[in-house]
C-alpha positions in Angstrom: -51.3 86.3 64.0 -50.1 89.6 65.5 -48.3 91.5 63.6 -45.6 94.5 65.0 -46.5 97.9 64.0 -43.3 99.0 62.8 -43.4 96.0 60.3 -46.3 97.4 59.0 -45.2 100.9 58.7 -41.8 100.1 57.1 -44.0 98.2 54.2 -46.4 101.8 53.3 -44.0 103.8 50.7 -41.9 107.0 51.2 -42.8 109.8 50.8 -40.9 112.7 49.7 -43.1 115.6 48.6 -41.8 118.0 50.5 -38.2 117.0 50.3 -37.3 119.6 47.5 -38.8 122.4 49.4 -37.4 121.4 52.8 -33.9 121.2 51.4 -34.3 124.9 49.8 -35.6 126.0 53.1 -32.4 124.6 54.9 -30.0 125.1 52.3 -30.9 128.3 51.0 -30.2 130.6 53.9 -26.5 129.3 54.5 -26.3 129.0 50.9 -26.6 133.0 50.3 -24.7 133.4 54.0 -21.5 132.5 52.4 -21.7 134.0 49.0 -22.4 137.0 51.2 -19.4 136.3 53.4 -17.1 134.8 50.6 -17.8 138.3 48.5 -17.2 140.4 51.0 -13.7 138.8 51.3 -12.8 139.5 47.9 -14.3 143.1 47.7 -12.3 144.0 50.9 -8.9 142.5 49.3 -9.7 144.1 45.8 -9.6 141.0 44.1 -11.9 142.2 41.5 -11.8 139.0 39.0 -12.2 136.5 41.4 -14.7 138.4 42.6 -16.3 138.3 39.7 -15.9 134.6 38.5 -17.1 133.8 42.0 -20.2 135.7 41.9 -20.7 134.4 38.2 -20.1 130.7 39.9 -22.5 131.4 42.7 -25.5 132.6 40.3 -25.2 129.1 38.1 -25.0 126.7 41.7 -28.1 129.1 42.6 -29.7 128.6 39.4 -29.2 124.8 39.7 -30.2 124.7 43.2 -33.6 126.4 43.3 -34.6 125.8 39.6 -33.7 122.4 39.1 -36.3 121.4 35.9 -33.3 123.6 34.0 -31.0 120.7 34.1 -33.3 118.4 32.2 -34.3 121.4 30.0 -30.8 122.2 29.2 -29.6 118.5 28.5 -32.7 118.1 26.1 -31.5 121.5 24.4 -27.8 120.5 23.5 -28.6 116.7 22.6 -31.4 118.6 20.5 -28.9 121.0 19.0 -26.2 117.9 18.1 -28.8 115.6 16.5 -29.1 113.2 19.2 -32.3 111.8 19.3 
């Protein structure tokens, strides 16, 4: 029996290494691009508070994005600190 190589190839598993550090190379550019862009904006129109909850809502997405082991670290922390087990 012959079997067709693409049969065989869709039965070897995925792998996705490299997925996490692929997406922060591709993400992470336009990601800072329009926080640049988007600050600018509200510098420029002296909108200094939404500036400033922007820039504080940019940091945590950023914080999320290229550290994102903190999530799991976090959610342990607060089900530590309310006694769930």
């Amino acid at each position: 029996m012959s079997y067709h190589p693409l049969i065989l190839a869709g039965q070897a598993a995925l792998s996705t290494t490299g997925l996490v550090t692929y997406l922060q190379g591709l993400f992470g550019p336009l990601f800072l691009g329009i926080v640049g862009i988007v600050a600018l904006f509200f510098l420029f129109t002296r909108e200094i508070i939404r500036f400033v909850q922007f820039m504080v809502l940019a940091v945590a997405i950023a914080v999320v994005f290229y550290t994102p082991g903190i999530v799991q670290t976090l959610a342990q922390g607060i089900a530590k600190a309310l006694g769930v087990h």
